[in-house]
N, C-alpha and C positions, 0 to 999 in steps of 0.2 A: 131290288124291286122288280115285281115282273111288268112285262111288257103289254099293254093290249093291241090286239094284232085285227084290222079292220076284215070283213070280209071280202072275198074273191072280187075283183076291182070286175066291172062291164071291162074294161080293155084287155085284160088278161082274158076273161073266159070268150070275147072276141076272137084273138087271137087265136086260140086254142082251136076255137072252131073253125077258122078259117085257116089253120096250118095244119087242119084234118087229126087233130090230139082228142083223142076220146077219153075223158077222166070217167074214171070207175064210181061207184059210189062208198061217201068217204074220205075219198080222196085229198080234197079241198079240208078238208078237217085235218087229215096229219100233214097236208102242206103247211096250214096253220098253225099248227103244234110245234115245226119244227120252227117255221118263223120267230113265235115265240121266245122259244129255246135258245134261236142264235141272237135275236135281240136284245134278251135279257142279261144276256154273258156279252153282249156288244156292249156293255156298260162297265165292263172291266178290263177287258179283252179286247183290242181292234181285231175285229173278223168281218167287219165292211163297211166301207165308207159309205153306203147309201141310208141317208139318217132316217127317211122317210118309209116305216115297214108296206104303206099304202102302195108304192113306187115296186116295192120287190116283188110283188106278186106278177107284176113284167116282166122287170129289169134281174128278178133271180129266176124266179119260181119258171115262167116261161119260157128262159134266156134255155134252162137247163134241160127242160122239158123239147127242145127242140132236136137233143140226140136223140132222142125214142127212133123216129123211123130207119135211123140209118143204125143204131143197136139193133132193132127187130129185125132188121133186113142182116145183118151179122149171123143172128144164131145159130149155133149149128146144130145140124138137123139130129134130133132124138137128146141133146145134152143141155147141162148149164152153160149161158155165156158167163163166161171170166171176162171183166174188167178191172184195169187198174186205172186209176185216178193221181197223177202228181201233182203236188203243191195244193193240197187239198183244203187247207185255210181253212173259212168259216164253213164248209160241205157245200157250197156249189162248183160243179153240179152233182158231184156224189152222192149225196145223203137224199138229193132229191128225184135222181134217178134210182137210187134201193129204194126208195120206197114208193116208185112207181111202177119198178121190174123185178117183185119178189123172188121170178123165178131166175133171175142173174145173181152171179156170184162179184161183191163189188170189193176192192182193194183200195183203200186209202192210202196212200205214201204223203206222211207231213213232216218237214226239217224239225220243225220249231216245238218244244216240248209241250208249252202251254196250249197249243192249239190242239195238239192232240189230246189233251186233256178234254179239253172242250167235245170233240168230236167223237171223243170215246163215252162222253157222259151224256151227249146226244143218240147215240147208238142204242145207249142203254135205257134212255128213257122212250126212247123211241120202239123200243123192242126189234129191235131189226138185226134178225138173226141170218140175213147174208152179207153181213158187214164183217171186215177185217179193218183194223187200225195200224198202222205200220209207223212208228216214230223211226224213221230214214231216209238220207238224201236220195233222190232217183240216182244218182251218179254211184254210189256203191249199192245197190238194190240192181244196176242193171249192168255192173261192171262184170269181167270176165277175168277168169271162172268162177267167180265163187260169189256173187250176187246172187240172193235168194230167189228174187224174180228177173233175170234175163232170160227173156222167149217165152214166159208165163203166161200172157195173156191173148185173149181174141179180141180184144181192143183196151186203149189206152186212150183217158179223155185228157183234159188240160185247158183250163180257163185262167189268163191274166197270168201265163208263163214266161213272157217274157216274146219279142220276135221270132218268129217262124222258125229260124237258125239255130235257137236256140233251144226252142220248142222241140223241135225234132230231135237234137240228142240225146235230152231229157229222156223223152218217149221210146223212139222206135225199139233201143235195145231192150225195154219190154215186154216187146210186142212180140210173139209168135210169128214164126215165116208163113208170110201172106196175111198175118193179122191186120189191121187198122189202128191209125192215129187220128184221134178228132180233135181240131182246135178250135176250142170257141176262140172267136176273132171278131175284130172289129173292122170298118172298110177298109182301111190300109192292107188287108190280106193279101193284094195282086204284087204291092209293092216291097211285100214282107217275102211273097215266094220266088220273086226274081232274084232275089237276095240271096234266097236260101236254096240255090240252083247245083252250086258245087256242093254246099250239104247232103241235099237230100241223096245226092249221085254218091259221095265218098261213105256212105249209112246206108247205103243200097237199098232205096225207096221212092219209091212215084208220087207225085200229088196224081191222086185217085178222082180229084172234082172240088168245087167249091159249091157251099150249099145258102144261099141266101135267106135270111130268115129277119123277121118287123125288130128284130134286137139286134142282128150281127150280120156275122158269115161264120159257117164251119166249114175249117179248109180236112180235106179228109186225104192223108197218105197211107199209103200201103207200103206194108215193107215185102223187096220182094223177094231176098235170100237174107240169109243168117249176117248180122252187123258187127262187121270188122271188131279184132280182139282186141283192138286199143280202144275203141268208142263205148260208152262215154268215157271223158279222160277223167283225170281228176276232180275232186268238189272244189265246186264253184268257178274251174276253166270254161266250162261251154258260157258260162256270161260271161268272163273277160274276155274272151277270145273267142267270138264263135267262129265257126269253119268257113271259111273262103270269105270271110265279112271283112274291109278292110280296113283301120280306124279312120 
């Protein structure tokens, strides 16, 4: 059964305005669309715990919406930006950053089969023809040598991947030397990056800033040479074991 999906909340397009997001015209209609799309397949499918579609046009729709400046401030000059996205779930913030940055090239990385089903049949109803779908852990996608995408991208997003420490291994061997890693985050971020102090140093990456936003924080690292040839290790070691974390 499909979903009916409320219009753009005052608190969303609030926010928007007051975090300087200028939506296109339209826009608010394939945010909707996709809403739709992921609520309706939330009915068989966990792709997100927030039951309330009213609530997502915050707590997704804008949560997602707040990479824009520091993506736009990425691009490099005369080309497409490349992004990759791990753990890409129900398409936040992926699905909702392609189809607010036509002119970025975006990479899905999802473990799990069924989701990528989901997210490949969102692509398609969505028409969104700078989308890639990747069924891959990040850990062999950024393993060395022979991961498709290690050093591929000019940034790598990552929302609800887990602690900073963890975050970071996932990502950075991604990421392009001098690329960017953005984590949607929650306030614990100062206390996730203390943590992830001998990570981010043995990944050979900085935290670049922390960007506070009415939903989160986006903690934003930079990788700043090429990531050691053991990192990432095996699937699923960077969450049993992350780097310098101590049980």
């Amino acid at each position: 059964m499909s979903i009916d999906i409320p219009p753009p909340t005052e608190a969303f397009l609030n926010a928007c305005k007051e975090f300087g997001i200028e939506l296109e015209p339209g826009d608010t209609d394939r945010f909707a669309e996709f809403l739709r799309i992921l609520y309706t397949a939330n009915q068989t499918t966990n792709l997100t715990a927030l039951r309330d579609p009213a609530e997502a046009w915050l707590k997704h729709i804008f949560d997602a919406l707040t990479l824009l400046p520091l993506l736009f401030e990425a691009q490099p000059a005369g080309e497409r930006l490349s992004i990759g996205d791990v753990g890409s779930g129900g398409g936040i913030p992926a699905l909702v950053v392609a189809l607010a940055m036509p002119e970025a090239d975006v990479t899905l990385l999802e473990a799990t089969g069924r989701k990528c089903e989901f997210l490949r049949s969102a692509v398609d109803h969505l028409e969104l023809t700078n989308v890639m779908v990747v069924n891959d852990r990040s850990e062999r996608a950024g393993a060395f040598p022979d991961g498709l995408y290690r050093d591929a991208f000019d940034v790598v997003t990552a929302r609800a991947l887990g602690r900073v420490a963890v975050a970071a291994e996932l990502c950075i061997p991604l990421a392009r030397e001098h690329g960017l890693v953005l984590l949607i985050k929650g306030q614990a971020a100062d206390d996730e990056l203390a943590e992830a102090r001998q990570a981010l140093h043995e990944l050979h990456a900085n935290r670049a800033g922390t960007v506070d936003t009415p939903t989160g924080r986006i903690v934003v690292l930079e990788k700043t040479r090429r990531t050691p040839k053991k990192y990432p290790r095996r699937d699923g070691e960077p969450k049993r074991a992350p780097i310098g974390v101590s049980k």
